[in-house]
TISE-277674 format. One record per residue (C-alpha): residue number from 1; residue in three letters; x, y, z. Coordinates in Angstrom, 2 decimals. Example, Ala and Ser with C-alpha at 12.3 -4.5 7.8 and 13.67 -1.06 7.14 Angstrom:
residues 2
n res x y z
1 ALA 12.30 -4.50 7.80;
2 SER 13.67 -1.06 7.14;
***
This chain:
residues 513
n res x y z
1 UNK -16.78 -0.83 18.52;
2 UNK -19.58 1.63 18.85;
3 UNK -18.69 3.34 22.22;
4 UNK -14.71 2.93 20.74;
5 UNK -15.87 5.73 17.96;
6 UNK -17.99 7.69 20.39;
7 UNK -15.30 8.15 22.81;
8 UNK -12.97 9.82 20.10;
9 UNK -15.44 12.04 18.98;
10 UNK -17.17 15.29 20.21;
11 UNK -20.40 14.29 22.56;
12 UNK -23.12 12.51 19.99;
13 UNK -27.22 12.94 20.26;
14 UNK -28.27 9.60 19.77;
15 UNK -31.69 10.63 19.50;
16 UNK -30.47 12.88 16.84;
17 UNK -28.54 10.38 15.19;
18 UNK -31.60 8.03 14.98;
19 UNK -34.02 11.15 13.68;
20 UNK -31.13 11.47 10.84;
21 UNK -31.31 7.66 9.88;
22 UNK -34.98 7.55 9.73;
23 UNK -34.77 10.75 7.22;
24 UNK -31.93 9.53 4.88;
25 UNK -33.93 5.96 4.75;
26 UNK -37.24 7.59 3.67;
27 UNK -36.02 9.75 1.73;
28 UNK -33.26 7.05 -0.10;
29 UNK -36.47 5.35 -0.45;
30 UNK -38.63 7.61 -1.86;
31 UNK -40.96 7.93 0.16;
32 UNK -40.51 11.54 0.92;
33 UNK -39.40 13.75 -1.90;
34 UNK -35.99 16.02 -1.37;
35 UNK -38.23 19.03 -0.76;
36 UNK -39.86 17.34 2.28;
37 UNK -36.89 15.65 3.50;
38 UNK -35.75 19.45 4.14;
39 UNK -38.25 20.11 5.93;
40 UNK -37.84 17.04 8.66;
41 UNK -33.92 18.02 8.19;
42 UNK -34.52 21.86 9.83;
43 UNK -37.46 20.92 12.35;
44 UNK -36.12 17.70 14.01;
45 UNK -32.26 17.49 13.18;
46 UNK -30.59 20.60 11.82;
47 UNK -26.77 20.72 11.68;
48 UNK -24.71 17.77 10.97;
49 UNK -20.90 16.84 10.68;
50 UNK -19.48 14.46 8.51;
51 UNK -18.54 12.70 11.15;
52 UNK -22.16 11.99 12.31;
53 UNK -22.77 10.17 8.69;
54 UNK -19.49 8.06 9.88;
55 UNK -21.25 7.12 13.04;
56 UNK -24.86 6.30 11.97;
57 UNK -23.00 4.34 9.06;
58 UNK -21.31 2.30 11.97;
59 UNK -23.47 2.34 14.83;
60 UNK -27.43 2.14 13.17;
61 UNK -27.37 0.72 9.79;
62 UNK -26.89 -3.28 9.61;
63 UNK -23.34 -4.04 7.45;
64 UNK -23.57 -4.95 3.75;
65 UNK -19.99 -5.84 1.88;
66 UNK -21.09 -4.13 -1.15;
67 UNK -23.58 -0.85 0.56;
68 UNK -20.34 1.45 -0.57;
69 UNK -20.70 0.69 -4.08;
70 UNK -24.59 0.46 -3.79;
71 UNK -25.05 4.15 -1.90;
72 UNK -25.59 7.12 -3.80;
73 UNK -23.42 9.85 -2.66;
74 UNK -25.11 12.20 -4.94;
75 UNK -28.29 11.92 -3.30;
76 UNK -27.01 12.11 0.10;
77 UNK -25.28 15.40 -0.67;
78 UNK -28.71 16.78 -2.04;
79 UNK -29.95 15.66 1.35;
80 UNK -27.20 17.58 3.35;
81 UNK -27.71 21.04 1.28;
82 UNK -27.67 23.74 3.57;
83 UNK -27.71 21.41 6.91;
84 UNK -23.41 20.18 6.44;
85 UNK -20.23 22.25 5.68;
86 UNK -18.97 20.00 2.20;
87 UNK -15.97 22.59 1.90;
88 UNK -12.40 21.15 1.40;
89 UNK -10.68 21.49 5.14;
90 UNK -7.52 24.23 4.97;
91 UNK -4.77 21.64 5.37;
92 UNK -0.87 21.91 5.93;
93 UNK 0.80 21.07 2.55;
94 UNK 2.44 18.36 4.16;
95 UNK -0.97 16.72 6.01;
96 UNK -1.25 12.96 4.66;
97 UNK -4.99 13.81 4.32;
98 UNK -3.74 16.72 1.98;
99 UNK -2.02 14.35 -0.47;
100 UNK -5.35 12.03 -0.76;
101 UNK -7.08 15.07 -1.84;
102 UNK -3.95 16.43 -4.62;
103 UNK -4.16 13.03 -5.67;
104 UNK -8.19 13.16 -6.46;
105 UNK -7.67 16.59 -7.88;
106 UNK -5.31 14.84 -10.08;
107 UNK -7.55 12.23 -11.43;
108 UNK -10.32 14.21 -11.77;
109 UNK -7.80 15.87 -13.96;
110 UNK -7.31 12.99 -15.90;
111 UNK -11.26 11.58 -16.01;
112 UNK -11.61 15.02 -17.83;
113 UNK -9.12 13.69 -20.47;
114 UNK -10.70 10.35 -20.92;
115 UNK -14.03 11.94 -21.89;
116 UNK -12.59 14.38 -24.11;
117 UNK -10.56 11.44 -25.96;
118 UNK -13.60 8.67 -26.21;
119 UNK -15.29 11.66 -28.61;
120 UNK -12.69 10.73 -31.09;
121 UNK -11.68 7.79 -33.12;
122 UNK -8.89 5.90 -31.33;
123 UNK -5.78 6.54 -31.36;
124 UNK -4.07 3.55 -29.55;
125 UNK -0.20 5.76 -28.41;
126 UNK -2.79 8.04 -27.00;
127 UNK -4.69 6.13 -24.90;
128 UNK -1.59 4.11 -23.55;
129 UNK 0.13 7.21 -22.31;
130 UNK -3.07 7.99 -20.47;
131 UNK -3.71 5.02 -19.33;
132 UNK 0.10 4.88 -17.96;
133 UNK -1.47 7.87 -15.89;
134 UNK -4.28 6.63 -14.80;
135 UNK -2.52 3.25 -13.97;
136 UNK -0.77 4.97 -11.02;
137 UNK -4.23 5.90 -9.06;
138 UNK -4.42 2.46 -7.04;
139 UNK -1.77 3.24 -4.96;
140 UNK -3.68 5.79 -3.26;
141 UNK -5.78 3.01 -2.27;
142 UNK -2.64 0.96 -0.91;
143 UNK -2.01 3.75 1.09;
144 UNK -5.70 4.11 2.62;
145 UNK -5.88 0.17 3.17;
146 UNK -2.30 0.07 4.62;
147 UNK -2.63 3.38 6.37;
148 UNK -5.81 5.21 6.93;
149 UNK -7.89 2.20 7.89;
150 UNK -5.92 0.85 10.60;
151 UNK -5.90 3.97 12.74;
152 UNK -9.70 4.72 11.87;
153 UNK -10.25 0.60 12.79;
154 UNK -8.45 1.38 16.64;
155 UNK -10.59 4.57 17.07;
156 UNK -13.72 2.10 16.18;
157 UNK -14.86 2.97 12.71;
158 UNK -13.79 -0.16 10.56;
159 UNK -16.47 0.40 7.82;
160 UNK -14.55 1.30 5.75;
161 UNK -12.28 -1.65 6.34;
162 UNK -15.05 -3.85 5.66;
163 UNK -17.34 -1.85 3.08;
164 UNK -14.92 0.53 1.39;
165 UNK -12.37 -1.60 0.52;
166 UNK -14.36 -3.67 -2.02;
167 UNK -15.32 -0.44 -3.84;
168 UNK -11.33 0.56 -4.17;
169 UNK -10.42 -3.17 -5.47;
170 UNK -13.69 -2.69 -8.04;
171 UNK -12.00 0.15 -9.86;
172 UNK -8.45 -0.85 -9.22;
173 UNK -9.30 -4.13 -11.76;
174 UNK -11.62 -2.17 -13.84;
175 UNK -8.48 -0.16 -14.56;
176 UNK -6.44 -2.80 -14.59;
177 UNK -8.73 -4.86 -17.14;
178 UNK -9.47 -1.99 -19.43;
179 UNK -5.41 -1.55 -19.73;
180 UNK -5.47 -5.21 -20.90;
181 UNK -8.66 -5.28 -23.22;
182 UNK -6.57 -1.83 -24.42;
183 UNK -3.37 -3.57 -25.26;
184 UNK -5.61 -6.64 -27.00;
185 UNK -7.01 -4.26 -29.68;
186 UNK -10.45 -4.75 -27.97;
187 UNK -11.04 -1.47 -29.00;
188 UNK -15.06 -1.70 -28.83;
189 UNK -14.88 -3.54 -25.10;
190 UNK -12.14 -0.77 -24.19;
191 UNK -14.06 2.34 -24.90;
192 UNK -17.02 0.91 -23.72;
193 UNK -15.46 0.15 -20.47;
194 UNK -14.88 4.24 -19.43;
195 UNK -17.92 4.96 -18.83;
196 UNK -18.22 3.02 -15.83;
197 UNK -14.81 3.68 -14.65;
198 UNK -15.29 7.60 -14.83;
199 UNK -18.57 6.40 -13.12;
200 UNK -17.24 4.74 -10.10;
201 UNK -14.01 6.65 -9.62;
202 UNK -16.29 9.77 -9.17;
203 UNK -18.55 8.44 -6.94;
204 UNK -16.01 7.01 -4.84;
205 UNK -13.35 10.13 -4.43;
206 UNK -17.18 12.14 -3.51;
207 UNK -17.66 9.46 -0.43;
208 UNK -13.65 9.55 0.68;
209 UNK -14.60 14.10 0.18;
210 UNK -17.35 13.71 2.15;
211 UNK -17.09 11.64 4.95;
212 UNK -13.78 9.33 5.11;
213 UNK -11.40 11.97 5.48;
214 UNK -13.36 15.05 7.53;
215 UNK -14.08 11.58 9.69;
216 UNK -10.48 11.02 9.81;
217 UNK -9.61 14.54 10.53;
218 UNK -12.08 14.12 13.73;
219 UNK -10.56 10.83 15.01;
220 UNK -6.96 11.12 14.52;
221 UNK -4.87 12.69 16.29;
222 UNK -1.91 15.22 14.48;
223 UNK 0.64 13.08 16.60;
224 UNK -0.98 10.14 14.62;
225 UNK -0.47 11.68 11.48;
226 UNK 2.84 12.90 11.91;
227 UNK 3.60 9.10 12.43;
228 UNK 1.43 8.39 9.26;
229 UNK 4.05 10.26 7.10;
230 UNK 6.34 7.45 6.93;
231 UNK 4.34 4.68 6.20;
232 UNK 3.24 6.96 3.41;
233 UNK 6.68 7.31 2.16;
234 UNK 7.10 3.28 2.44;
235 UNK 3.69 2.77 -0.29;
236 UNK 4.44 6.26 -2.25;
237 UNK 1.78 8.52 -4.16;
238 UNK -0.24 8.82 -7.18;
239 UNK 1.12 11.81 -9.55;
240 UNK 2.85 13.82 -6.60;
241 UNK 6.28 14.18 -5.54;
242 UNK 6.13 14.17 -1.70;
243 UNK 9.24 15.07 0.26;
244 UNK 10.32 12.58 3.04;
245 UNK 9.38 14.01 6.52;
246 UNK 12.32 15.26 8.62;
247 UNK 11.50 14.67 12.09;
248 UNK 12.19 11.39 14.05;
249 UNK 11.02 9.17 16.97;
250 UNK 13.83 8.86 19.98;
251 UNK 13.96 6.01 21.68;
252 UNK 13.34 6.26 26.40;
253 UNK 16.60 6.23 27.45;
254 UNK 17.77 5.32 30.80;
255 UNK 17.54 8.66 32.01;
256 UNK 13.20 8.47 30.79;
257 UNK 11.05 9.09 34.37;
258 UNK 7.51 7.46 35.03;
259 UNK 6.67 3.51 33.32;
260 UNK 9.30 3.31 30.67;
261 UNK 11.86 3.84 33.70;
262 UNK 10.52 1.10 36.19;
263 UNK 10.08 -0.91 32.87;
264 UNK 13.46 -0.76 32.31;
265 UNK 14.29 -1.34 36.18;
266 UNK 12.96 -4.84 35.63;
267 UNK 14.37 -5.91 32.26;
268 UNK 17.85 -5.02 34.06;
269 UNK 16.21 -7.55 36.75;
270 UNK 16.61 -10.44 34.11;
271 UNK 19.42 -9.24 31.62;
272 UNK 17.71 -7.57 29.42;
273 UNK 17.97 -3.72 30.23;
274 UNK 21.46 -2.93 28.14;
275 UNK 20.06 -1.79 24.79;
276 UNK 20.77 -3.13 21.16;
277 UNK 23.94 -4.98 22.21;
278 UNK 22.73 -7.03 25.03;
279 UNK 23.37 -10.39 24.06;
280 UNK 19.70 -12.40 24.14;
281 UNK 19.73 -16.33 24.42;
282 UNK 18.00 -17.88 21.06;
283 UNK 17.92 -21.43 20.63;
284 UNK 21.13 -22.12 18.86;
285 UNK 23.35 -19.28 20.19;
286 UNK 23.09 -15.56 21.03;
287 UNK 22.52 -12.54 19.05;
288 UNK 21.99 -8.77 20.50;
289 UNK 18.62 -7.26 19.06;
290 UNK 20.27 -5.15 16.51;
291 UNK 21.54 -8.10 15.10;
292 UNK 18.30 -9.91 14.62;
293 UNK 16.97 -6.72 12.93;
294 UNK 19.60 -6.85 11.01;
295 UNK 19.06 -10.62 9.69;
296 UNK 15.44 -9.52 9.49;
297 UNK 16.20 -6.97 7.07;
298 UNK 18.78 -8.98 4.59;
299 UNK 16.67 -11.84 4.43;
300 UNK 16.13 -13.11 0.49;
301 UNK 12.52 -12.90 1.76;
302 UNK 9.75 -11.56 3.36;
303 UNK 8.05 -12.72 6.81;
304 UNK 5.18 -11.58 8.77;
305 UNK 3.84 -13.45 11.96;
306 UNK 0.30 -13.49 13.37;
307 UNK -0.20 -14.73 16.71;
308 UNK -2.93 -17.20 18.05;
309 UNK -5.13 -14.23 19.08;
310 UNK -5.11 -13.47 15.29;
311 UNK -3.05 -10.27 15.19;
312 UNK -0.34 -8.69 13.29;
313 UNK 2.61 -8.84 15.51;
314 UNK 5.17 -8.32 13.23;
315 UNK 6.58 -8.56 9.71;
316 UNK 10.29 -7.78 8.30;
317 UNK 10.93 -4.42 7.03;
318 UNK 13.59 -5.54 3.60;
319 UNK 13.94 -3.39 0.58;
320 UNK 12.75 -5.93 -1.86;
321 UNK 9.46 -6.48 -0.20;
322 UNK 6.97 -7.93 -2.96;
323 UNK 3.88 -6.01 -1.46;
324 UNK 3.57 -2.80 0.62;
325 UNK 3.50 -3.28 4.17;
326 UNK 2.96 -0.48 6.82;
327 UNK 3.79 -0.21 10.76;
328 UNK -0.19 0.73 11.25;
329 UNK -0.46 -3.48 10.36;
330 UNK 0.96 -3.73 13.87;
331 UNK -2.06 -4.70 16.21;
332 UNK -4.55 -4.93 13.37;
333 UNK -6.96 -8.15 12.82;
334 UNK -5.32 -10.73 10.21;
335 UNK -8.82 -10.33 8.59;
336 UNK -8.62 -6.61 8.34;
337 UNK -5.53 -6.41 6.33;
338 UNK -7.27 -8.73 3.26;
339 UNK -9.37 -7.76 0.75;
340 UNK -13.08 -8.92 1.77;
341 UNK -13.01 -11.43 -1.07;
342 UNK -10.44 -13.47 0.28;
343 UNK -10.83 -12.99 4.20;
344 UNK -12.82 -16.40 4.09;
345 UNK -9.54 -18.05 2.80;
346 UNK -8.01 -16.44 5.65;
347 UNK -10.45 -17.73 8.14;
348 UNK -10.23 -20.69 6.87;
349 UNK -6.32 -20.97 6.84;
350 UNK -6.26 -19.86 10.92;
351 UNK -9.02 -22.53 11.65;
352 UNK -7.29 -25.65 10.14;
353 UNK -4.05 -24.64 11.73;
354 UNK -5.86 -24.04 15.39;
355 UNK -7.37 -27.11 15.16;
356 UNK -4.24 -29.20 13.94;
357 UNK -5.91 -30.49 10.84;
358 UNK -3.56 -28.53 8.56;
359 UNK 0.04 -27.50 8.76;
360 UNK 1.11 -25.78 5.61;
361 UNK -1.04 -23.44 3.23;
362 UNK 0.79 -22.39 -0.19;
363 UNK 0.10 -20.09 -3.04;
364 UNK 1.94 -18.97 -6.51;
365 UNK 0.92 -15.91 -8.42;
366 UNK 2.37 -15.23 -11.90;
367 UNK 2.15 -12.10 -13.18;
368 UNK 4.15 -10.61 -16.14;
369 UNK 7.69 -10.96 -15.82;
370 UNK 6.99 -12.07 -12.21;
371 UNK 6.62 -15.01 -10.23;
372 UNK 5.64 -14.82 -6.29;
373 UNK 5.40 -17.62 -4.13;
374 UNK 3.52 -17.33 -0.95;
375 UNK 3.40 -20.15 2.15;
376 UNK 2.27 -20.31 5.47;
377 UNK 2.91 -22.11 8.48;
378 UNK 1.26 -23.01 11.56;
379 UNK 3.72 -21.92 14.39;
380 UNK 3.46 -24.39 17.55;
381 UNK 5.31 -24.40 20.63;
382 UNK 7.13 -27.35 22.59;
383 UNK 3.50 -28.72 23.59;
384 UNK 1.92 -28.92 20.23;
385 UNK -0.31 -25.81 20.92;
386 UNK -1.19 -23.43 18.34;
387 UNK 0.70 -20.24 18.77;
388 UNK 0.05 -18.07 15.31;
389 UNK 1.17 -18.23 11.74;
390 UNK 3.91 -17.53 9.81;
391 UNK 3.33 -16.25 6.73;
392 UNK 7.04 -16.27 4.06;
393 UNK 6.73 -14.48 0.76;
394 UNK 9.03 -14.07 -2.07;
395 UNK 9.83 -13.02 -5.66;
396 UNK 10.90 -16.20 -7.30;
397 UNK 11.80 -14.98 -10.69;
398 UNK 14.95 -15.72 -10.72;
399 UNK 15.01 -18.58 -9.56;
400 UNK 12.65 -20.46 -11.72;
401 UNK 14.68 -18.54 -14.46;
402 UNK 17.30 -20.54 -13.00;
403 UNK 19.19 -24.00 -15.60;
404 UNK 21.55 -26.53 -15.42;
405 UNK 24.61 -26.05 -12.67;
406 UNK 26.48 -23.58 -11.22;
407 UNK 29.63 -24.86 -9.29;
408 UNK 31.89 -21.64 -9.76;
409 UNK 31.98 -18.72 -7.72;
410 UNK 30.64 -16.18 -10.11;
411 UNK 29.59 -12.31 -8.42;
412 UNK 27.30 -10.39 -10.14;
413 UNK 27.96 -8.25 -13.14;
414 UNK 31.81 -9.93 -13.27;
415 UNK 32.62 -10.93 -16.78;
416 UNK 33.89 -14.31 -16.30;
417 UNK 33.47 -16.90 -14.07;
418 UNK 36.34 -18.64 -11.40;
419 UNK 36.42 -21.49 -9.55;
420 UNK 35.91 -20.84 -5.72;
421 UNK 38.77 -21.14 -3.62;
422 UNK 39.67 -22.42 -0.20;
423 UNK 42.16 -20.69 2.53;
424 UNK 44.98 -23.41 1.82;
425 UNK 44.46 -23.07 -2.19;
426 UNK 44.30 -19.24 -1.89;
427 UNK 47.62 -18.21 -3.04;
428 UNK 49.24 -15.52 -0.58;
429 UNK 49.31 -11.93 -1.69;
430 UNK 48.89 -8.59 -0.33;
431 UNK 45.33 -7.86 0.82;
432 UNK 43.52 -5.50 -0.76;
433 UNK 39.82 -4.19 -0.73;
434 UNK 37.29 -6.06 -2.29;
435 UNK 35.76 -3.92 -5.33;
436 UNK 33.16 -4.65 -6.83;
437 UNK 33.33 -4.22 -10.51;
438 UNK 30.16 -3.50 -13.17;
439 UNK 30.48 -3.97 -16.85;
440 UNK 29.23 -1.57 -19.16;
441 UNK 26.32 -2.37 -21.37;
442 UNK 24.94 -1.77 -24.52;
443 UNK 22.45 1.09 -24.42;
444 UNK 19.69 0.24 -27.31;
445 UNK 16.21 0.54 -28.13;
446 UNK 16.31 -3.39 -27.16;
447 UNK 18.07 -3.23 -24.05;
448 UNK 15.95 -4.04 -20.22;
449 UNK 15.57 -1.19 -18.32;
450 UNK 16.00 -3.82 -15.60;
451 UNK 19.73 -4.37 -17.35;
452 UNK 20.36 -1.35 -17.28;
453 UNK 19.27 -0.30 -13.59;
454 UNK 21.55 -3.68 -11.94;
455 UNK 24.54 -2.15 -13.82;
456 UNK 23.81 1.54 -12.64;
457 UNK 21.38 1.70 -9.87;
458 UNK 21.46 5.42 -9.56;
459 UNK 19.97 5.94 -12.93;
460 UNK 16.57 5.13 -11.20;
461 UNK 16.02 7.72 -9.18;
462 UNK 17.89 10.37 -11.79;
463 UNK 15.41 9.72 -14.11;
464 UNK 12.40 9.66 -11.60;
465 UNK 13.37 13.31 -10.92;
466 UNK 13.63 14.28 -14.81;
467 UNK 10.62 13.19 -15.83;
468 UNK 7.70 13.02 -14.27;
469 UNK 6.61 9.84 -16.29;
470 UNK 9.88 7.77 -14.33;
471 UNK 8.26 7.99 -11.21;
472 UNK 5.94 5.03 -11.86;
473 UNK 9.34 3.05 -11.55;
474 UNK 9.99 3.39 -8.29;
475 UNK 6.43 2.03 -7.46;
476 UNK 5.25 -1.62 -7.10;
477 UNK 3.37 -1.46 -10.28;
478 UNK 6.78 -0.07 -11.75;
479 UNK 8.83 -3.10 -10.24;
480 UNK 6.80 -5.42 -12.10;
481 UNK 6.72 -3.60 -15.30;
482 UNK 10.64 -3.55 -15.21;
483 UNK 11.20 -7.21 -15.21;
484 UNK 10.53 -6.77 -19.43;
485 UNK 10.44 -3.35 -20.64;
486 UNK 12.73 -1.96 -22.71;
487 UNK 13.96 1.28 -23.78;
488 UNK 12.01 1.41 -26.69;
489 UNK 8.59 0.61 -24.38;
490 UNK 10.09 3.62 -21.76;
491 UNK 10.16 6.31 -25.48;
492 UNK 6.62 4.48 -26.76;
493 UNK 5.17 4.66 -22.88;
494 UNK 6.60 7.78 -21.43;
495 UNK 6.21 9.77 -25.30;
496 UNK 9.23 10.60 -25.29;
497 UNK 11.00 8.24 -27.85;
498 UNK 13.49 5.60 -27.39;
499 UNK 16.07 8.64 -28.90;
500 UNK 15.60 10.57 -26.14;
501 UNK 15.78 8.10 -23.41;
502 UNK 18.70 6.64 -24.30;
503 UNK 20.19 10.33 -24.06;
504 UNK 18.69 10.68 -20.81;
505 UNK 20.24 7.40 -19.37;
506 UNK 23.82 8.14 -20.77;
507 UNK 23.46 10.96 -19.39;
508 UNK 22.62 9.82 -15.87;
509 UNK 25.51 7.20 -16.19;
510 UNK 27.87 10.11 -17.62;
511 UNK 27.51 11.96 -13.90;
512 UNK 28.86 8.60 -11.72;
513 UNK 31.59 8.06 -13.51;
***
């Protein structure tokens, strides 16, 4: 890994790079005071990029899971007065490194409103519309642990992979918990609990400032970004409306000189040079490649595989997916794409399947409103030998919800119910397209958003662009929240008042119809 980060980086002083550690240490230490660590600073160092923190993080110091949360970035900026450029890099608007930094701007914005509000007795409406806010900030981390980190673990700097990560997760629950103990009337345990949120948030948007992304400015490459954008899209933001990017990737075609063209020359050698519709041979029949995608893509749920080297080979792109996923998975150690808290679970998982004394790992998580079920299989070839694992996912809600019988062809949002018909029972008539037919619904204070979205999908993404509050519902977070609010939660939530959201939704239906 270390030469893997040196080669994508301007030439490195070693000797320099060792002088540096030894100064941070003693001073870190204190055995040298700030004044004196100067001093070594301009006679045996001088200048230094962010990128050289990156790489004597990396390359000198040994690895500690929790050094991120441990290191003081204060006193490591003191130490870099005058000796590194701190100054926010001039950016396109559109730069995925540009939207990590709108989105710290943002909760900075926001920090500033918690301290201002713990000065004052509580007012509980208050704090819940903040804390709706403030609720949205972990999926900037989705985005650097589905994103960010697998490019920066190819060019060789996985720190933050393996360091970094445990410090997002730490404030994600602390946000997460102080929502709950907020909603429980803990009101003590709740204000209480800022302090070491504002604390940690800080501290960790300083380090990302500092050295994560002028690092990742230095080892990707703009082509790499370009192809971040999308993935981007896939996760979404934190408080900012992106627009989707507009270029796309083309495909070699048969015309394409150089590798991809004698690559081609001998797939045509065994059948498999005509494109999307070339028919392949799968075990029980034949299907072209666009129709595999296509099966990929409808399935009910989600499937990644990781083969017996222990890498991310694949995993189906469907609309419903319960958990972000990201093309930058593609390549990347199983290990790397786990929080370190559980990677021993996934160790442990590969092991017993390599060695054949396990077959079949499952999990459950219930969450509000939700219920995911998670399994995995060891995948084995024709000779018993371990070949990867197949990991299926899906949101079971439903189905648990799920009583009694049902014997009657029934499709969704019909009013009533008929009994399914065979070709000979079918009585002849003209045909006719199928239409598919919704049924109005009640628009109260009591009625699911959820309800109300199956019966007019479009009202979504019309209220996500009215109201900046919305957007959350087009998130994860916001697909979990949706399996039990209601309108009056959306008024109470988004301060608006049920009143005016049930305006807003007529509205939206009003301009279908």
């Amino acid at each position: 890994m270390t030469n893997k980060m040196k080669d994508h980086l301007p030439k490195i002083d070693m000797e320099k790079m060792q002088r540096l550690l030894e100064i941070e240490n003693q001073y870190e230490s204190g055995q040298i005071s700030l004044e004196e660590a100067h001093k070594l600073m301009r006679e045996k160092v001088g200048t230094v990029r962010p990128y050289h923190l990156a790489y004597v993080e990396q390359t000198l110091k040994p690895e500690s899971e929790d050094e991120c949360i441990r290191v003081d970035m204060r006193k490591v900026i003191d130490l870099m007065d005058g000796f590194m450029d701190n100054s926010r890099p001039e950016l396109p608007a559109d730069h995925p490194i540009a939207h990590y930094y709108k989105e710290n701007d943002e909760m900075r914005k926001l920090l500033l409103s918690v301290e201002d509000l713990v000065q004052y007795p509580l007012i509980k409406n208050q704090w819940l519309e903040l804390y709706d806010k403030l609720r949205e900030y972990p999926i900037h981390y989705q985005r650097k642990q589905n994103q960010l980190y697998p490019l920066l673990e190819k060019k060789g700097f996985d720190r933050p992979t393996t360091t970094m990560w445990n410090f997002d997760d730490l404030i994600r629950d602390e946000i997460k918990a102080a929502y709950q103990l907020l909603l429980d009337d803990k009101d003590d345990e709740f204000i209480a609990a800022q302090q070491e949120i504002i604390a940690h948030t800080r501290d960790l948007m300083e380090k990302e400032e500092t050295i994560l992304y002028p690092t990742s400015l230095a080892l990707i490459t703009p082509a790499e970004f370009e192809d971040m954008k999308h993935g981007d899209q896939e996760i979404g933001f934190a408080f900012i409306d992106v627009a989707k990017p507009t270029t796309t990737t083309t495909a070699p075609t048969a015309s394409t000189d150089g590798f991809a063209a004698d690559l081609q020359a001998l797939l045509s050698k065994y059948g498999y040079a005509a494109g999307p519709q070339q028919e392949l041979d799968v075990t029980t029949g034949k299907l072209t490649l666009e129709q595999i995608n296509l099966i990929y893509q409808h399935l009910p749920v989600d499937i990644s595989f990781v083969d017996e080297n222990e890498l991310v080979k694949f995993y189906s792109d469907t609309d419903h997916r319960v958990f972000p996923r990201s093309k930058n998975v593609i390549g990347r150690k199983v290990e790397n794409c786990h929080p370190r808290k559980s990677v021993h679970i996934v160790k442990e998982i590969v092991e017993k399947f390599r060695s054949g004394e396990q077959s079949k790992a499952e999990f459950w998580i219930n969450k509000p409103g939700m219920f995911i079920y998670i399994i995995y299989f060891a995948v084995r070839d024709a000779q018993g030998r371990f070949r990867g694992v197949l990991e299926m996912m899906q949101d079971c809600t439903h189905i648990r919800a799920l009583e009694g019988s049902q014997t009657l062809l029934t499709w969704a949002g019909k009013d009533e119910e008929k009994p399914a018909e065979t070709a000979e029972q079918a009585p002849e008539k003209e045909e006719e397209t199928p239409k598919t037919v919704i049924k109005d619904i009640e628009i109260t204070p009591e009625t699911r958003l959820a309800d109300v979205f199956e019966a007019y999908p479009h009202v979504k993404d019309e209220l996500a662009s009215r109201y900046l509050p919305f957007k959350m519902l087009k998130t994860p977070l916001g697909k979990i929240m949706l399996k039990k609010a209601t309108i009056h939660d959306a008024g109470e939530r988004s301060g608006l008042g049920e009143k005016t959201v049930i305006i807003m939704i007529k509205e939206a239906i009003a301009k279908k119809k």
